[in-house]
N, C-alpha and C positions, 0 to 999 in steps of 0.2 A: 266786062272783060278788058276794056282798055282802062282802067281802071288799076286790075293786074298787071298791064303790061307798063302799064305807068310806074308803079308801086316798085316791079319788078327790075325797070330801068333805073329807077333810084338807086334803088340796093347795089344794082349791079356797081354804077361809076360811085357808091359811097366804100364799095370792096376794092376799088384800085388800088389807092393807097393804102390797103391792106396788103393786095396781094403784092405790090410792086415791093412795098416792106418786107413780108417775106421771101420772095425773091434775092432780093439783094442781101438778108441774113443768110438765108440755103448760099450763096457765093460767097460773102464771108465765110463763112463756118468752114467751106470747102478750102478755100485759101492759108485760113488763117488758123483752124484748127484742124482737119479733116487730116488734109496736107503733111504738115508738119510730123502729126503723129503717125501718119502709114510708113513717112522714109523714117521716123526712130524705132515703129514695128519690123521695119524693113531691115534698118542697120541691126537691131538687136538678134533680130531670126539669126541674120548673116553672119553674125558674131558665134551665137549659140553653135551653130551648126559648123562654123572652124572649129571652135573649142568643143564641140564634140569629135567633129574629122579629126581634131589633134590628138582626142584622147582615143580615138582608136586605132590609131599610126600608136600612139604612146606605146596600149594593150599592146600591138603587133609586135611591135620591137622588144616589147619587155616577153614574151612569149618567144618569139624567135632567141633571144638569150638565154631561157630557163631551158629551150632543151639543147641550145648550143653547150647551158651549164650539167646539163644533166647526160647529152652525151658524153662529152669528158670525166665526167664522175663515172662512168659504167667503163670507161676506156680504163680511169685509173683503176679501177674496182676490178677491170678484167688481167690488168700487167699485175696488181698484185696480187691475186691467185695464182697467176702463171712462174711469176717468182715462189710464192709459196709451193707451188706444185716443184717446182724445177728442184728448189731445197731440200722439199718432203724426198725428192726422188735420190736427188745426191747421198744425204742423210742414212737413206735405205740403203746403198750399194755403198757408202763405206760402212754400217753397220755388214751388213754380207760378206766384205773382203773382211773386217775384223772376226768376226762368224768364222768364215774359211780359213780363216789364219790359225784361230784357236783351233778350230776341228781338226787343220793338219797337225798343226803344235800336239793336239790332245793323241791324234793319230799314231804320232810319233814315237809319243813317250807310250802308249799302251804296246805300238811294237817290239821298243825299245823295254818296258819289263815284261814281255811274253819274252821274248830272245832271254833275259836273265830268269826268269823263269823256269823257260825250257833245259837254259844252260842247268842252273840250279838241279833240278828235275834230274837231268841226266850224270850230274855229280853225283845225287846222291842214290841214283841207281847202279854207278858203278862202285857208288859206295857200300850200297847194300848187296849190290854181285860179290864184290869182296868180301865183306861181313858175312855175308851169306855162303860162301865156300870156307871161309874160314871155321864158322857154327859151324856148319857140317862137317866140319873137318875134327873140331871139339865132341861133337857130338859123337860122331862116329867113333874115336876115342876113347873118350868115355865109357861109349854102350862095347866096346869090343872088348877093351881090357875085361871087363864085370864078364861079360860072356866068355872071354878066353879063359880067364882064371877060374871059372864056375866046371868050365868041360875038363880041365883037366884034374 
């Protein structure tokens, strides 16, 4: 058994300079590469994640734009239907006054040949009262003599 422990304390102090070796690589390595690379993992995250913050401030802003642009396009989009509405309606009420105008204009002249018309109408009923008492007057003449001359 001491034998073992003999055997075993060899080993042990022939592992110092082993372990002491790697010891001091485990602190290298920490310093010298460990180190270095977490603050450029570190600077790059930090970077990344600006340039991603940046790019969604970009988004925001460029979204905040498209409906500031896209309000104004419905704004323009709504004044010009309302001008077109306001035209369409102008458009319609002097078409109606032009309408009212000819209807009276047309009003007028239909009155205006009933009146010649009527006039006309009663010319030539006083034309035919005459004609017509005149015939009768011929006629009567006519049929009287034949019968006067017949009776006697």
């Amino acid at each position: 058994m001491q034998e073992i422990f003999q055997q075993l304390g060899e080993l042990l102090v022939g592992a110092i300079p082993t372990a002491l070796l790697f010891i001091v690589l485990v602190i290298a390595y920490q310093f010298l590469i460990q180190g270095p690379l977490t603050a450029v993992l570190a600077k790059r995250r930090a970077l990344t994640e600006g340039a991603i913050e940046d790019a969604r401030n970009a988004v925001a802003v460029a979204e905040a734009k498209a409906q500031e642009y896209a309000e104004r396009l419905r704004q323009a989009r709504a004044g010009a239907y309302k001008l077109r509405e306001q035209r369409t309606k102008q458009w319609t009420a002097e078409r109606d006054a032009a309408l009212d105008t000819a209807r009276q204009a047309a009003g007028q002249k239909v009155r205006e040949a009933q009146a010649e018309l009527e006039a006309e109408a009663a010319a030539a009923r006083a034309a035919l009262q005459a004609s017509a008492a005149d015939l009768a007057g011929r006629a009567v003449r006519a049929v009287l003599p034949a019968v006067a001359g017949g009776s006697r």
